[in-house]
C-alpha positions as CSV (number, residue, x, y, z in Angstrom):
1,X,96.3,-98.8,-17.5
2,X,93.5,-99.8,-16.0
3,X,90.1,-100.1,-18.2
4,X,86.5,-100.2,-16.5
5,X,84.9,-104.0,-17.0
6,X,81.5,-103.0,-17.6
7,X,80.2,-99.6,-19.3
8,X,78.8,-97.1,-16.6
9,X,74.9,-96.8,-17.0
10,X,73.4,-93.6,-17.6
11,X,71.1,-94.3,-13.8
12,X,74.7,-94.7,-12.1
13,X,76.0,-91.9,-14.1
14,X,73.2,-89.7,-13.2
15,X,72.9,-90.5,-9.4
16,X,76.7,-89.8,-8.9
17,X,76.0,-86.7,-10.6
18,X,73.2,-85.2,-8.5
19,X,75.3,-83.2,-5.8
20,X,76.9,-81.5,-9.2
21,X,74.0,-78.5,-9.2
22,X,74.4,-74.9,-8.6
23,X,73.7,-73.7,-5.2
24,X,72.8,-70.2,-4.8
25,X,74.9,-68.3,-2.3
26,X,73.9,-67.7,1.7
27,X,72.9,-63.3,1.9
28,X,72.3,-61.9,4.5
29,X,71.3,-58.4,5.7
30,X,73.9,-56.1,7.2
31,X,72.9,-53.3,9.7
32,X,75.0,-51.1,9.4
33,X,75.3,-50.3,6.1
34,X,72.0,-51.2,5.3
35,X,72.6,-53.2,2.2
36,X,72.5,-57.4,1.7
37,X,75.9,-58.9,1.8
38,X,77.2,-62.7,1.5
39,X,78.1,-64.1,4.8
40,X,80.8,-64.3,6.4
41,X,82.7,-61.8,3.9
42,X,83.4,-58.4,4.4
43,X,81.4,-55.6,3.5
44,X,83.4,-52.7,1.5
45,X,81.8,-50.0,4.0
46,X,83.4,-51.9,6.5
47,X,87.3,-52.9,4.9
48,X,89.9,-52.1,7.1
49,X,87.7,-50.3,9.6
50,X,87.4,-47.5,7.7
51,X,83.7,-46.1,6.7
52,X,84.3,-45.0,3.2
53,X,80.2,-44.8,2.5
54,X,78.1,-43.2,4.7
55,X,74.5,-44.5,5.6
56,X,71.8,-41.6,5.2
């Protein structure tokens, strides 16, 4: 098995780690249900092609 030569310092620990943060998700606005929706996923009003809510 194989075992590290040298202890990992907490600066090499720490820059390895930096891409580890949340990222909040991309929303966009969607016309024709008026509403904000993540992109590129499917809005409910729009599942199917069927219009199951109704903009007023």
């Amino acid at each position: 098995m194989a075992v590290p030569a040298r202890k990992t310092s907490k600066a090499k620990k720490n820059k390895r780690r930096t891409h580890y943060g949340v990222k909040s998700p991309a929303i966009s606005f969607d016309g024709t249900t008026g509403t904000f929706k993540r992109s590129h996923h499917v809005s409910l009003a729009e599942y199917k092609a069927q219009h199951p809510i109704k903009k007023n």
